[in-house]
Backbone as a ProteinNet text record, in pm:
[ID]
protein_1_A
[PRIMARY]
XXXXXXXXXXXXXXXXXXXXXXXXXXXXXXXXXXXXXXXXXXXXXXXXXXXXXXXXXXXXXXXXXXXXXXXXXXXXXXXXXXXXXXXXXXXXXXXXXXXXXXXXXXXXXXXXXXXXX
[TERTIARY]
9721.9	9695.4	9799.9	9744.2	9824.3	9909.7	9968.5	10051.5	9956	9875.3	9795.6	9688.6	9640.9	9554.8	9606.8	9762.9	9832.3	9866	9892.6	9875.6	9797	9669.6	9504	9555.1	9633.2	9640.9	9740.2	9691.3	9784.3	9925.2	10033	10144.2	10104.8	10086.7	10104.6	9939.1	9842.9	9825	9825.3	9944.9	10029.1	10126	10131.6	10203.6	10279.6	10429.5	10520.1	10560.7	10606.7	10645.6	10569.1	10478.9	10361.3	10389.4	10493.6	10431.7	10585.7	10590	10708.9	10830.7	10935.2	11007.5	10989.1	10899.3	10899.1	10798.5	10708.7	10598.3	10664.6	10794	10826.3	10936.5	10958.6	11083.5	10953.1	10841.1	10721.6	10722	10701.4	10648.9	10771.5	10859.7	10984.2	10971.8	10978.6	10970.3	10877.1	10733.2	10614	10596.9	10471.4	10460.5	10503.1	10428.9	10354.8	10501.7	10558.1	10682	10724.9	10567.3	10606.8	10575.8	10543.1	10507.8	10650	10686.8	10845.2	10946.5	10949.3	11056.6	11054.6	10891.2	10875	10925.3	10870.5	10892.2	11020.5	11164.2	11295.1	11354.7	11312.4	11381.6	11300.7	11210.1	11155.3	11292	11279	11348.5	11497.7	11533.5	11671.1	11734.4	11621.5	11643.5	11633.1	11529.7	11519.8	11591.9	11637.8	11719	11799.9	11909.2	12035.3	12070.3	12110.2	12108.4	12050.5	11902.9	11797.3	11776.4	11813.4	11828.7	11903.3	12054.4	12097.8	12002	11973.5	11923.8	11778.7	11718	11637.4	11663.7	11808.7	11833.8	11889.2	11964.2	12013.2	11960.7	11863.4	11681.8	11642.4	11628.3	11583	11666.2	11833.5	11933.4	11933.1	11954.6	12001.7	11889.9	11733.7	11668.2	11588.7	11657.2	11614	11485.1	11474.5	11321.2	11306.7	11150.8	11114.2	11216.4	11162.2	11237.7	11339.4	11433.8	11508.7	11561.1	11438.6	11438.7	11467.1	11385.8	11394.6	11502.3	11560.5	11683.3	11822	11795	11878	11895.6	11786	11802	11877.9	11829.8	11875.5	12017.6	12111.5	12214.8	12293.6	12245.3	12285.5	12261.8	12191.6	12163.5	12295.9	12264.2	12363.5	12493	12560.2	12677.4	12711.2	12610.2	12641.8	12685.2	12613.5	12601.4	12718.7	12762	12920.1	13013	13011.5	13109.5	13146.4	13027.6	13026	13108.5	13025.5	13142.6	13245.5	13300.4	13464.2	13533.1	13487.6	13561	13581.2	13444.1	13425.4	13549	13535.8	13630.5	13777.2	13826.3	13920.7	14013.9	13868.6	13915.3	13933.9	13917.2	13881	14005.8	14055.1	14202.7	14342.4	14336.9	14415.9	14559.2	14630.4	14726.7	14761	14650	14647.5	14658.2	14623.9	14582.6	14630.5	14806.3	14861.2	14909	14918.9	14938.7	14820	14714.5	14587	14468.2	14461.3	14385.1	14233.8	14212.2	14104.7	14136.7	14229.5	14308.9	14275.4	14312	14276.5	14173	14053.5	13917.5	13878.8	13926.4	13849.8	13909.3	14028.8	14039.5	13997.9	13975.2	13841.5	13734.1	13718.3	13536.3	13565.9	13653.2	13680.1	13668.5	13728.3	13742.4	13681.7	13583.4	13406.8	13365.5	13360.1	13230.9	13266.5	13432.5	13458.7	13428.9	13448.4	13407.3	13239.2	13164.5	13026.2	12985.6	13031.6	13033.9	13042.6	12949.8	12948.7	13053.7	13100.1	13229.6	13186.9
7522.1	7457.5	7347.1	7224.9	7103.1	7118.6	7080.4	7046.3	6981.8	6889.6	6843.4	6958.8	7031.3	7181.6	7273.7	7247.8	7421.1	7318.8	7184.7	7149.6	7195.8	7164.2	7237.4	7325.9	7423.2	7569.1	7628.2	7691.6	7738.5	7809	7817.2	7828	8000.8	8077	8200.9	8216	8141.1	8195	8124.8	8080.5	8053.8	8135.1	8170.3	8297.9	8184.4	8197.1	8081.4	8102.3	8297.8	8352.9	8324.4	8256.8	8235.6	8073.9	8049	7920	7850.6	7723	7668.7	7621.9	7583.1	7566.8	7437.7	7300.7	7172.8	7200.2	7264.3	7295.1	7305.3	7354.2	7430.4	7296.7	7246.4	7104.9	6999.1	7019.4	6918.6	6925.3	7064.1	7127.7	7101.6	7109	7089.7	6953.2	6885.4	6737.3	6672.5	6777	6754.8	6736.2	6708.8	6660	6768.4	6878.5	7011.8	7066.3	7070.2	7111	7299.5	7377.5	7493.4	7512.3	7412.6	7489.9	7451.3	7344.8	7307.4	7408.5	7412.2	7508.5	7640.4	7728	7787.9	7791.7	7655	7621	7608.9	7547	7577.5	7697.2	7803.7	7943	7981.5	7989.5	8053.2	7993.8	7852.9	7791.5	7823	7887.9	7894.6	8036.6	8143.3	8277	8261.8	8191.3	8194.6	8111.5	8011.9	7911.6	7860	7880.8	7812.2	7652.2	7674.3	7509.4	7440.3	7453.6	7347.2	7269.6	7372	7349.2	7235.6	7206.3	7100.3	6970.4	6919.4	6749.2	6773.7	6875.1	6894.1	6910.7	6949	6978	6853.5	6824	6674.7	6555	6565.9	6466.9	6449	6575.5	6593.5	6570.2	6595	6555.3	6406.9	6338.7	6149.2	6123.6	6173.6	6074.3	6098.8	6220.6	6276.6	6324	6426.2	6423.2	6552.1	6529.4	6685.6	6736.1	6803.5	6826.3	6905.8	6924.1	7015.6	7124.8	7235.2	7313.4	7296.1	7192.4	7189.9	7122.8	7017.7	6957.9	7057.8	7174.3	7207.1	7411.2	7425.4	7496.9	7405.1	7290	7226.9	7228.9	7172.4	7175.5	7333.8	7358.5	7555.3	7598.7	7545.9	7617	7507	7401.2	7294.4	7366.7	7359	7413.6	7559.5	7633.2	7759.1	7730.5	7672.2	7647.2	7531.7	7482.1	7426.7	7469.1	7608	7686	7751.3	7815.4	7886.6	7812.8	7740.4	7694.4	7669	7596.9	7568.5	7674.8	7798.3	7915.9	7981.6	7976.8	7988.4	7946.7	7803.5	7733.1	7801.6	7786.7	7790.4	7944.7	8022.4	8155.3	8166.9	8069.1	8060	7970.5	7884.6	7780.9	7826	7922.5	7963.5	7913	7938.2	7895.7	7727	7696.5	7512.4	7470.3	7537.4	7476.2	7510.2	7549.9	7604.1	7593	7482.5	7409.1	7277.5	7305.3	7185.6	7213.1	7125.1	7104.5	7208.3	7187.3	7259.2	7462.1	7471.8	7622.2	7613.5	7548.4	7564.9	7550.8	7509.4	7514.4	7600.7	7668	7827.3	7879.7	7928.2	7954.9	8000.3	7867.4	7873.4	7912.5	7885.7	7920.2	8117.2	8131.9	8326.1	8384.1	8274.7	8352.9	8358.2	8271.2	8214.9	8341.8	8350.1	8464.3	8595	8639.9	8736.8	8798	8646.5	8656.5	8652.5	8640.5	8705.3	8830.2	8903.7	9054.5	9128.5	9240.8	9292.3	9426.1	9488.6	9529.2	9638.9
14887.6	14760.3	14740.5	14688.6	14666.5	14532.8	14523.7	14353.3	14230.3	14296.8	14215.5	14171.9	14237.2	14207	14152.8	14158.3	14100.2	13944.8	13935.8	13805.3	13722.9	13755.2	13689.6	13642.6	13667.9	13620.1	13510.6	13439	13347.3	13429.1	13356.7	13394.4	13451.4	13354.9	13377.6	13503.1	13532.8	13667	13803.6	13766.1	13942.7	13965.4	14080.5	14145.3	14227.5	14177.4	14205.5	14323.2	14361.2	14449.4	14605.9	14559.8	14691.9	14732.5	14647.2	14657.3	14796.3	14841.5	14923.4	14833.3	14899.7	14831.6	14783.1	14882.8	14885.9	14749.5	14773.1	14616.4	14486.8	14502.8	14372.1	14335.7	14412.8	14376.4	14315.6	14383.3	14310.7	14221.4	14164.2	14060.7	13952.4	13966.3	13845.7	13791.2	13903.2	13832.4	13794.2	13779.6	13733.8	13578.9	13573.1	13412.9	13305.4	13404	13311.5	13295.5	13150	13149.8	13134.8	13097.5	13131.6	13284.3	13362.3	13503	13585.4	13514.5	13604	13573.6	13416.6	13391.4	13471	13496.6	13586.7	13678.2	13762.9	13902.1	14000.9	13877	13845	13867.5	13804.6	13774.8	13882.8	13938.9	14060.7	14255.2	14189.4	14271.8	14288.2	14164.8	14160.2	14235.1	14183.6	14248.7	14392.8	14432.4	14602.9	14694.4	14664.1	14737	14613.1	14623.6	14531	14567.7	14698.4	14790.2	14731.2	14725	14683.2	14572.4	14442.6	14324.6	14301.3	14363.8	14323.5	14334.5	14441.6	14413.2	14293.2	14310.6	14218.9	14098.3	14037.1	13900.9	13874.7	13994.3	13989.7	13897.9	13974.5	13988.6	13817.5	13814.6	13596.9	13533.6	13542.2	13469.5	13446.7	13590.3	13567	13536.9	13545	13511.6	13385.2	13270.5	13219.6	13169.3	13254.4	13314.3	13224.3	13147.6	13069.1	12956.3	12888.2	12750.1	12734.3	12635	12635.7	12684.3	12722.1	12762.8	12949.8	12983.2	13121.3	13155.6	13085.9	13089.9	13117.9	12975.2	12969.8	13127.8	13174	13246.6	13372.1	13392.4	13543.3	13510.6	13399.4	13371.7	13399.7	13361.1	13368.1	13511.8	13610.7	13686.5	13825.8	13790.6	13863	13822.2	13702.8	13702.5	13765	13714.4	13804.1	14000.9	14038.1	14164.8	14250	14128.5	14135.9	14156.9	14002.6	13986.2	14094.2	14138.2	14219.5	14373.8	14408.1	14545.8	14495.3	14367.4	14369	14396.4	14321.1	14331.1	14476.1	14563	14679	14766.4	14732.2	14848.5	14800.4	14661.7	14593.6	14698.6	14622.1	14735.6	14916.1	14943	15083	15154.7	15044.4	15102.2	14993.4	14944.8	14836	14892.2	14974	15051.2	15047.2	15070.2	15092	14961.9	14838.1	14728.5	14556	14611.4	14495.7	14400.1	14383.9	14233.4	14195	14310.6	14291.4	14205.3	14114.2	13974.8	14055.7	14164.4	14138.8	14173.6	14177.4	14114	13965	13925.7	13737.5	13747.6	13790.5	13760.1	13775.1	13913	13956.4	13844.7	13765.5	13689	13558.6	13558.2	13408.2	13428.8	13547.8	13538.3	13592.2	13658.9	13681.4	13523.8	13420.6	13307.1	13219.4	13226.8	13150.4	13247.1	13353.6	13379.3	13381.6	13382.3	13279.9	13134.3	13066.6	12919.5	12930	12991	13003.8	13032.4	13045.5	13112.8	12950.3	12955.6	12877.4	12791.5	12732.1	12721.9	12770.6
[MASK]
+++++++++++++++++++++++++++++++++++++++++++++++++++++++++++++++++++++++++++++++++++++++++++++++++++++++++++++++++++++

């Protein structure tokens, strides 16, 4: 099935899980803004990698409304955070008084302060 055919369709009957990953990057930056926002959060659970130029993509060119704006933002930063801390943990030695130590920082203590008590 093409993108242009899974458009036709209401959000809730496309089975996203069936779908490619190249489909589901279509699909975000598509018109239909509940099938992107879909298409997004499907994209995000299965390939993290990918998400960036695609969340990228809707951010600079502010693509789709609020809602979809504001998941690509959320999902890009997560996927930032995440490698700074990555690397952060990975060159700790090389990198001990370097600004991006304080970043892992902040962001260890933002996803602390998310955790439930």
């Amino acid at each position: 099935m093409n993108v242009e055919n899974i458009m036709m369709l209401d959000d809730y009957d496309i089975d996203y899980s069936a779908l490619s990953d190249d489909i589901l990057g279509q699909l975000a930056l598509g018109n239909e803004l509940y099938i992107a926002t879909s298409a997004l959060n499907e994209l995000s659970r299965r390939n993290p990698a990918v998400i960036v130029p695609v969340a990228w993509q809707i951010i600079v060119t502010e693509h789709g409304d609020y809602y979809l704006q504001k998941l690509a933002m959320e999902l890009l930063f997560e996927h930032v955070a995440n490698s700074v801390t990555k690397f952060v943990h990975q060159n700790k030695s090389g990198l001990q008084n370097d600004k991006l130590v304080q970043y892992a920082n902040i962001i260890q203590s933002a996803k602390l302060a998310q955790l439930p008590a």
